[in-house]
C-alpha positions, 0 to 999 in steps of 0.5 A: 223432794223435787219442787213443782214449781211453776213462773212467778208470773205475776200479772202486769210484770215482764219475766225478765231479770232484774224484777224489783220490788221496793218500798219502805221498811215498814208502813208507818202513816198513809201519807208516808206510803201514798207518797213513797209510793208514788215516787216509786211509780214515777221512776218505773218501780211496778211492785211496791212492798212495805211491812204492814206487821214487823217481828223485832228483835227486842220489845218496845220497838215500832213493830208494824201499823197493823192491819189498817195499813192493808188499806193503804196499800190498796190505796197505792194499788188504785192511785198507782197502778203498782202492785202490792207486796207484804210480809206474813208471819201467821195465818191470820196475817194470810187471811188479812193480807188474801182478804185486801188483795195483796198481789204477793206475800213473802215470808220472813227470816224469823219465820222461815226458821221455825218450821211450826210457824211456816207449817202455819202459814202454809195451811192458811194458803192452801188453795191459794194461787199467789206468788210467795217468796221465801226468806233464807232462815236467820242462820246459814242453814239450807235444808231449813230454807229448802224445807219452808221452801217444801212446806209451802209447796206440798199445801199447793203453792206453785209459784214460789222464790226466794230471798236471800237477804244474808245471815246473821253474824255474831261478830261485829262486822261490815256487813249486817248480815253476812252474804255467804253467798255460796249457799243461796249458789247451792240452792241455784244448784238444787233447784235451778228453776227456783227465782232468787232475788236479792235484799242487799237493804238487811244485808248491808245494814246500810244504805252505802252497801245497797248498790255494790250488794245489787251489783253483785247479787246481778254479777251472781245471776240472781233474778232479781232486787228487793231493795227499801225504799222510803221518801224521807229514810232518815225519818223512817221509824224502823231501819232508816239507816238502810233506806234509800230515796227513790231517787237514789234507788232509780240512779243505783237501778241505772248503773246496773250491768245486767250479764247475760246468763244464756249459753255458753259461748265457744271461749268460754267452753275452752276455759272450763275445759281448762279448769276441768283438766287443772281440777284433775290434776289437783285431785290426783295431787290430793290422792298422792298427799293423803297416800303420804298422809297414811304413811305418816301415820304407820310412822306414828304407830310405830313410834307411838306419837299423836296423830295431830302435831300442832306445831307442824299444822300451824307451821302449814297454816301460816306457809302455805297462807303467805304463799296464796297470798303473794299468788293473789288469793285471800290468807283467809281462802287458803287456810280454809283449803288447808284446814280441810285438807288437815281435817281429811288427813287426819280422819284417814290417819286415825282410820288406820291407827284404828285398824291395828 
């Protein structure tokens, strides 16, 4: 289905890239966000988050003050002038959260993916004009982001975004959620008037990742940055290894280079036009190889051998590997270019063994 969506146009905020919300991982004592809060606002941050209830993954955890944190949030909101971001996982966590005047709720990863959950919460807005934004599921699955993303809008919420905020690896990696970022461009793609912003603070796990990860979330034309923010992160009482100073996200804030997503210049028309003319050509390659791929395979028929040589396909993996790599492409890349490539080859062999 297509989204109606309207712009986030949340009051009091310029509609330009790069919008940033920030604030700490989890609302733990009134001074903790009084004060974070406040440091925040003096270094220009206009939208301060904190999370007032925290799934955690393992029981026994701080998961979250509660309620009476909405209180301290209003407090910001008063003291400050900022506005106040939370994330709701229930319906009774909308109600709260509507109730004490928060500006803007989003959605996070564990509930994204379950759609009874979003299907909830989703119901409990109905009727509702509040910006929402939306988490990517745990897991790399875009029809489940869409599909909360679609929940949400057929109960009325017009002002809709989303957060990319990475997916999780079961490999030890450098990365706390691995970026993917082919599949947040994907959504770009489907739905191109839809907001995306960043949260390079879950992607990297640490408060090192947080600036190369903004950086190139901007490089990408992402709409904007959650980042979390805390006075004293070492002594947050959840995820303090991914929390940043104000301080410390004022200066990341300043180094960004904000590219220009606007029309296209002549140069860069030509270099595409290029690019569309190499990419015809690699098709027509493609053809000519599966036409030999199809021979093969009458070859095999003939001679009554299995389709996949396991030899020949390791052989081509690890050739055709090293040359990408002395022509500066990632051995990693050109295996999966291959790996497809073999997969189609195979499919079309067997379609035609198949036949006879």
């Amino acid at each position: 289905m297509d989204l109606e969506l309207r712009p986030l146009a949340i009051p009091g905020i310029e509609d330009k890239r790069p919008l940033i919300i920030a604030g700490p991982c989890s609302a733990e004592t009134e001074e903790q966000v009084i004060s974070t809060a406040k440091e925040l606002s003096s270094v220009g941050i206009r939208i301060f988050r904190a999370g007032i209830w925290k799934p955690r993954t393992k029981p026994g955890g701080f998961e979250g003050i509660g309620a009476q944190g909405l209180a301290w949030m209003n407090e910001v909101k008063e003291e400050t002038g900022m506005l106040a971001a939370t994330e709701v996982a229930t319906a009774k966590h909308v109600e709260q959260a509507l109730k004490e005047g928060i500006d803007l709720l989003w959605i996070g990863a564990r509930t994204t993916a379950n759609p009874f959950a979003v299907q909830e919460v989703a119901d409990a807005l109905k009727g509702v004009d509040i910006p929402v934004l939306v988490k990517n599921p745990v897991n790399p699955d875009l029809e489940l982001w869409i599909g909360a993303l679609e929940r949400l809008n057929v109960a009325g919420i017009r002002r809709l975004g989303a957060i990319h905020r990475g997916f999780t690896a079961y490999e030890k990696v450098i990365f706390r959620n691995l970026p993917m970022w082919h599949i947040p461009i994907e959504l770009m793609r489907r739905i191109p008037q839809l907001p995306i912003i960043c949260d390079p603070s879950h992607m990297g796990g640490s408060r090192e990742l947080v600036a190369p990860l903004s950086q190139q979330a901007m490089d990408l034309g992402f709409y904007g940055l959650m980042i979390e923010s805390h006075c004293a992160p070492d002594k947050a009482w959840s995820d303090a290894k991914q929390q940043v100073t104000p301080d410390v996200l004022s200066f990341i804030l300043d180094k960004l280079v904000i590219r220009n997503t606007g029309e296209t210049t002549e140069s860069l028309r030509e270099l595409r036009k290029q690019i569309d003319e190499l990419d015809d050509r690699m098709i027509e390659l493609l053809s000519k190889r599966m036409r030999i791929s199809r021979e093969i395979a009458c070859y095999k028929r003939e001679h009554s051998m299995a389709v996949v040589q396991t030899g020949r396909y390791d052989e081509i993996l690890n050739k055709r590997g090293a040359q990408g790599a002395l022509c500066g492409m990632s051995g990693a890349f050109m295996r999966s270019i291959f790996e497809t490539i073999h997969e189609e080859s195979v499919r079309q062999q067997i379609e035609l063994i198949n036949k006879q």
